[in-house]
N, C-alpha and C positions, 0 to 999 in steps of 0.2 A: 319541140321539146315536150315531152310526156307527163305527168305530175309526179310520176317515179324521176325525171329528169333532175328537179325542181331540189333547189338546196332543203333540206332540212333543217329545224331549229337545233341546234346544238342546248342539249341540257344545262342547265346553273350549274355549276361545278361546288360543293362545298370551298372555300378557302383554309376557313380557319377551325382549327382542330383541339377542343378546349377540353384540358384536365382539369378536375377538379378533387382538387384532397380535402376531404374531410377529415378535422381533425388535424391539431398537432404535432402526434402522435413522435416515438421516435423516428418510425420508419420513414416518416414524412421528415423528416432531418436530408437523409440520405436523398430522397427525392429532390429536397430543392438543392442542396449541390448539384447534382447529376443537370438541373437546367441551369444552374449557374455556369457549367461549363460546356453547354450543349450550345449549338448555334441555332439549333430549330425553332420554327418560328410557330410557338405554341400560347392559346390562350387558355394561360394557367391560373385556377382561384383557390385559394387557400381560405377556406373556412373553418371559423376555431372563436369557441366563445373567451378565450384569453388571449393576448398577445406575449404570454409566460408561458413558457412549457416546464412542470416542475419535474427535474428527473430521480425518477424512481428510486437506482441504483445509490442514490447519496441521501435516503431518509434515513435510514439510521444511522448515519453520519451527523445528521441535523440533530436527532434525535437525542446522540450522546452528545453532541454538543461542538462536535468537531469542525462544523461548515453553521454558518451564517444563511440564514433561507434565499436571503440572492444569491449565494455561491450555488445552489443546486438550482437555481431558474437559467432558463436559453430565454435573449431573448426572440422572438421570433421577426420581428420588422424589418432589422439589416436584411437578418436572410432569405426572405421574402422578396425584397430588395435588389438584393445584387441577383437571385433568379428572375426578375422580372417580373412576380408573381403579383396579383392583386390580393390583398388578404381585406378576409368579410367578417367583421362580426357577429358571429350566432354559431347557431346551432343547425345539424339537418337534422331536422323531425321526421321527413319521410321519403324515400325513394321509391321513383317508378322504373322498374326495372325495364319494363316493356318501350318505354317511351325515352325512358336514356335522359330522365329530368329526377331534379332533387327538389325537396320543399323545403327551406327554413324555417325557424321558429316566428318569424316574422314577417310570413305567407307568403315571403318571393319564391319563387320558381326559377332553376336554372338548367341548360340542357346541358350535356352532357355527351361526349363519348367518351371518355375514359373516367371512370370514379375509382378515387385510392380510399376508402376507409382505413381508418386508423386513430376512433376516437377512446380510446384507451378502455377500461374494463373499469366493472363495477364488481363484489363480492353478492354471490346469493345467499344471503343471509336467513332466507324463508326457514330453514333449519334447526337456528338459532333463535327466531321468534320472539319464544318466551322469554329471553334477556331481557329485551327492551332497552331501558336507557343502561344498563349494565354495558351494551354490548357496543364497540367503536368498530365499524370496518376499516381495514388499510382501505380500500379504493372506494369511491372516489378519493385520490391522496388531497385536493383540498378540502375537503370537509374532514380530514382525517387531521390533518394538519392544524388547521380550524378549533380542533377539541381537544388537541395533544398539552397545550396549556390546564385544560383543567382538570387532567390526569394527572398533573404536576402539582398541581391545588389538593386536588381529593388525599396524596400520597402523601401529603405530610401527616395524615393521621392512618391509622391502622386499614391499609392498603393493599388488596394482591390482585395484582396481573396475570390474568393467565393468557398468554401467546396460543392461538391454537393454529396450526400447522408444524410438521416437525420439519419442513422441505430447506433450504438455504435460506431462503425468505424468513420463515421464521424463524429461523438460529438467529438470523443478523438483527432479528428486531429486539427476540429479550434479550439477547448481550447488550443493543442499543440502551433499551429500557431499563435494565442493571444499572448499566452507567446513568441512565441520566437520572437515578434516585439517587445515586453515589452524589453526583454530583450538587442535585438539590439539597445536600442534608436529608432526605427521606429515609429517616433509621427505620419507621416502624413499616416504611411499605417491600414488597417482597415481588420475587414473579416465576413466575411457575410456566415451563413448555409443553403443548399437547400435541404429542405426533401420533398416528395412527397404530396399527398395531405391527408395521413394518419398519418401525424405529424412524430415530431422527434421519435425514441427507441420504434417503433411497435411492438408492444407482451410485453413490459415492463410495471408494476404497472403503474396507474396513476400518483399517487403520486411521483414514480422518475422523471417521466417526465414532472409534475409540476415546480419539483426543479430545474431538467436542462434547463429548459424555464427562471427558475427565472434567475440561474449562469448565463446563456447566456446574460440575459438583464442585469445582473450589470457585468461584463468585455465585455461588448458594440461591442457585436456579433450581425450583425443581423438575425433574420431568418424569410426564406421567404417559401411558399409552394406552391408547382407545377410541371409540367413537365417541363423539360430544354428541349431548342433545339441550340445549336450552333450558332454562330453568329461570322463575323472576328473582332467585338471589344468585345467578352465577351460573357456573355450568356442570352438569352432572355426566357421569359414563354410561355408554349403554349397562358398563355391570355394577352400576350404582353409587361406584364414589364421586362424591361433592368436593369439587375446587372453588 
């Protein structure tokens, strides 16, 4: 027998084939069903510096008052759970694309073939700057949430809000924010929407955006159209009027 003969080592075979989601995210909802019903045999980790996922869609529902802040939280554990998944406390600080590994905030290292990001959005606010503590961003939604009490504090005295995006997002938020001075008693505080110069709900019917023009003008919203530039009392138009 020849050493061409002669059996050869059979290579390690990888086994096990590990996802890892970063991030709570919503998309990451769908994903752990999807292994909750799947029979494959995957080593899944769900990393997420909360075990809460607060959802978006129902902050200005919170906001006017309609939902309880646990009615708009998932928790994430069951579902984690019934997928099989392992869920990590933290953060990924940084990915090696090349190498198929992630770093936590808390220097572990983990490898990787499949990564789902989906750790939700931050606003760039570099724009805005000059606000300063004037200025609240919606996201992160828990820091935004975090300060939403003492925009309720600052509004009992002579108060204005101005919303700036005119997109569905921000219609939802100053009708939330309407209401929830309605609701405080906040007589003297007010709020104001800033859409671009292609009006409120762009790509939406005319027609809704007639009517949300009208609601706006009778719960005594005002709205203005422009580009915002930051300013440390508020915010100014590129063509110079001050909200």
């Amino acid at each position: 027998m020849t050493d061409t003969d002669q059996p050869q080592p059979v290579a390690a075979q990888k086994t096990t084939y590990r996802l890892i989601l970063a991030g709570g995210g919503h998309a990451q909802l769908s994903v752990l069903k999807a292994l909750a019903n799947s029979a494959a045999q995957v080593d899944a980790v769900l990393i997420t510096p909360s075990t809460r996922q607060i959802y978006s869609g129902m902050l200005p529902g919170w906001m006017a008052g309609h939902y309880s802040l646990s009615d708009c939280m998932i928790d994430l554990r069951p579902l984690a759970e019934a997928a099989g998944v392992r869920l990590l406390s933290g953060k990924v600080v940084g990915i090696d694309a090349g190498q198929r590994r992630v770093e936590l905030s808390d220097g572990t290292r983990l490898d990787y073939d499949v990564l789902s990001l989906d750790v939700g959005s931050e606003t760039d606010t570099s724009w805005l700057e000059a606000a300063g503590t004037h200025l609240l961003p919606v996201k992160p939604l828990g820091e935004f949430i975090k300060q939403w009490p003492n925009v309720l504090a600052a509004a009992s005295q002579d108060y204005r809000l101005v919303v700036v995006g005119g997109g569905a997002a921000g219609v939802e938020l100053a009708f939330a924010a309407q209401q929830a001075f309605v609701e405080h008693h906040c007589k003297r505080a007010s709020v104001a929407l800033l859409a671009s110069d292609s009006g409120i709900l762009p790509g939406h019917a005319a027609s809704v955006q007639a009517r949300t023009r009208a609601m706006l003008k009778k719960r005594g919203i005002a709205l203005y159209q422009g580009r915002a530039v930051g300013t440390g009392q508020g915010v100014t138009l590129a063509g110079g009027v001050s909200l």
